[in-house]
C-alpha atoms as one frame of an Amber mdcrd trajectory, in Angstrom:
protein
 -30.540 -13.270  28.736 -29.892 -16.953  27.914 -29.888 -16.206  24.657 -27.515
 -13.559  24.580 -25.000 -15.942  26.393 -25.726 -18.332  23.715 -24.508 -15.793
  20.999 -21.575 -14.507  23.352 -20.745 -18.648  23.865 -20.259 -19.051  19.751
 -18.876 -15.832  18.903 -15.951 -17.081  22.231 -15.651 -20.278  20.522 -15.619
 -19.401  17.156 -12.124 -16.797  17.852 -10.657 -19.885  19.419 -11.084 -21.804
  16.522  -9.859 -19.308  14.371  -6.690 -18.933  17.076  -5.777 -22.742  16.403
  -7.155 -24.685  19.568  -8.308 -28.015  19.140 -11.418 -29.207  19.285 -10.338
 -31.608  22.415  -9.502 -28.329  24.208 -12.723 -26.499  23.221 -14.669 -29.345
  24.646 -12.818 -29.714  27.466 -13.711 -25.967  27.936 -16.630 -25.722  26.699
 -18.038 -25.457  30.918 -15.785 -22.497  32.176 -16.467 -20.669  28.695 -20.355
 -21.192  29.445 -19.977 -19.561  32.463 -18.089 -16.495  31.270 -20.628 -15.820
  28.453 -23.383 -16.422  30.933 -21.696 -13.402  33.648 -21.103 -11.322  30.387
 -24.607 -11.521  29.387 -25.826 -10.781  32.487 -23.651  -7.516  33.683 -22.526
  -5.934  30.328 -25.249  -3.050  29.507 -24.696  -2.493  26.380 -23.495  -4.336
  23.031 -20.317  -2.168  22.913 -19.366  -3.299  26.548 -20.052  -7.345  25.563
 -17.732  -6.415  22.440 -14.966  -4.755  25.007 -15.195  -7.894  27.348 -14.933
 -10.842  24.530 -12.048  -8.671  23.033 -10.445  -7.745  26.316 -10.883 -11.522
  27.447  -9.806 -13.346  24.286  -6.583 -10.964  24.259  -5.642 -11.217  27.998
  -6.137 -14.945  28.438  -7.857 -16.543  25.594 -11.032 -16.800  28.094  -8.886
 -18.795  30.392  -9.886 -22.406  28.116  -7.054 -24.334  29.696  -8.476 -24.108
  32.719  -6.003 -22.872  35.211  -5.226 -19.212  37.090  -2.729 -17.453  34.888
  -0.923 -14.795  36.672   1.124 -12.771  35.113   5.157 -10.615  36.372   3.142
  -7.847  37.364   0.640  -9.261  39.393  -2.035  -9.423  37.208  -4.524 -12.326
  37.226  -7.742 -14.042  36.223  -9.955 -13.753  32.847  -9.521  -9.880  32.170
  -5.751 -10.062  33.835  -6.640  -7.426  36.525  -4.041  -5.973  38.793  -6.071
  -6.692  42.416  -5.497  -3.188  43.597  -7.025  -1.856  40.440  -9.704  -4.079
  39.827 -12.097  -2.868  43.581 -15.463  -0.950  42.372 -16.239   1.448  44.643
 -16.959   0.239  48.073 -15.925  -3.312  47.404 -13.141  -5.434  48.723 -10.024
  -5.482  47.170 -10.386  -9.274  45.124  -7.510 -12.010  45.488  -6.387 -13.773
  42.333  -8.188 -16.637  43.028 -11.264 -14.491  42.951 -10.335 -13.172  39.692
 -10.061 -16.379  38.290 -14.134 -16.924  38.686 -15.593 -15.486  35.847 -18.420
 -13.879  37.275 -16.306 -11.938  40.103 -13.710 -11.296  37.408 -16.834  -9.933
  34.385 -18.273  -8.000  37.147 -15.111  -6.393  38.079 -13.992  -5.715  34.626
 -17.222  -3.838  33.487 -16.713  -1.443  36.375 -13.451  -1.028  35.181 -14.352
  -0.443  31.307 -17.160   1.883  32.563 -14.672   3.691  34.730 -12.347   3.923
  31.524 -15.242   4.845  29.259 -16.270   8.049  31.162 -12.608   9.054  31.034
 -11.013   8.157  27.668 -12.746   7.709  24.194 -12.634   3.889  22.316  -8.982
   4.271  21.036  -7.251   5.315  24.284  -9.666   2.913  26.853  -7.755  -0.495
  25.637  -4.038   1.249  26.115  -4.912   2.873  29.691  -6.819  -1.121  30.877
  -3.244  -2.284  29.315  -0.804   0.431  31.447  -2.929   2.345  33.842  -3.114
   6.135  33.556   0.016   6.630  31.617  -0.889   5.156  28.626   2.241   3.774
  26.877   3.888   3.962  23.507   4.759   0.315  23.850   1.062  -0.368  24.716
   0.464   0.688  20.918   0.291  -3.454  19.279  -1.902  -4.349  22.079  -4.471
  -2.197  21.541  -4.107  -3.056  18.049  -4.752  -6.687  18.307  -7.637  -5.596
  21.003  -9.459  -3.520  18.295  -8.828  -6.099  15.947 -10.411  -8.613  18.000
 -13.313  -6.534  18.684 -13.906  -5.831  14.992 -13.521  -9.514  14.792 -16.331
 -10.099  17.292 -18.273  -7.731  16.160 -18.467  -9.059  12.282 -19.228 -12.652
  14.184 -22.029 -11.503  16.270 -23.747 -10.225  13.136 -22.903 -13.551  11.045
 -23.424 -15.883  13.543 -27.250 -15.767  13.608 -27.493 -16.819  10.213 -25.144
 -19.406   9.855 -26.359 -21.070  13.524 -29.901 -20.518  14.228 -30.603 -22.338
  16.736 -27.523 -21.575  18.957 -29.682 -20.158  22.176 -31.465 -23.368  22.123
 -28.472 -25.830  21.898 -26.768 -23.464  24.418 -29.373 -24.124  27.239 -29.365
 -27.663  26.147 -25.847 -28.063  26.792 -25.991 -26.315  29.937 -28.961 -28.529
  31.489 -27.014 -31.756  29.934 -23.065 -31.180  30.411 -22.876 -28.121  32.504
 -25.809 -28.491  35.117 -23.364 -28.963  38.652 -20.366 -26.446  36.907 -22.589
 -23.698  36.187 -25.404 -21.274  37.527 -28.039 -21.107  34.873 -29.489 -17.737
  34.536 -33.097 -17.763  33.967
């Protein structure tokens, strides 16, 4: 597990590189990203739904790195920027924005939500209906663009990545134990 959150961690900080941040930000964020890759790792099932989640979270909020709740005019809030009312798994509480804005309440409520979308609509139409609900939108068309293209982007990383940094699951658990240790909870 902690090595898949190790992989998920580079592949996050590797598209904010490439999106321009500095690398005074990235440390700065380098805590609250640890944590998201950590709840990724630990409720995505399968490698297309850890794809779905970096691509969905990267486009929605760039993975929140400045460190603050960003809400946007229609309400919607957090990591994933989930609509409350949309964003309650069967049998759960409706979540408050605040809630959203953990990253494990926030990864767990976005895979039901993919998963919901994935039984109903194949790859192309899932990003455009998470975008603008059931009627899926002409002018939803460049976001699920840039999503696919950030998924293709993640995808090409997570299979590059091992190569280039070897020993990323190891320096990942170091840096949680050193830097990390009272901001997140280590999964063992």
């Amino acid at each position: 597990m902690l090595e898949t959150a190790g992989w998920i961690f580079l592949v996050m900080l590797s598209m904010l590189r490439a999106d321009n941040v500095t690398p005074s930000q990235l440390k700065a964020a380098q805590c609250s990203l640890a944590s998201l890759s950590e709840s990724i790792a630990v409720y995505a099932t399968s490698p297309d739904e850890v794809l779905d989640l970096v691509a969905l979270g990267f486009e929605e909020s760039r993975f929140s790195y400045r460190g603050r709740l960003e809400v946007s005019h229609k309400g919607a809030c957090g990591i994933f920027q989930q609509i409350p009312k949309y964003a309650t798994p069967d049998f759960v509480a409706k979540p408050t924005c605040k809630e959203l804005g953990n990253p494990w309440e926030a990864t767990y409520r976005a895979v039901h939500q993919i998963r919901k979308l994935k039984r109903m609509f194949p790859l192309a139409d899932r990003f455009c209906h998470y975008n603008s609900g059931m009627k899926c939108r002409l002018s939803a068309r460049a976001y699920v663009q840039r999503v696919r293209r950030y998924r293709k982007q993640a995808r090409r990383l997570f299979f590059r990545l091992p190569y280039v940094y070897p020993l990323t699951p190891y320096l990942f658990s170091q840096m949680l134990q050193n830097d990390c240790a009272e901001n997140t909870s280590t999964v063992q």
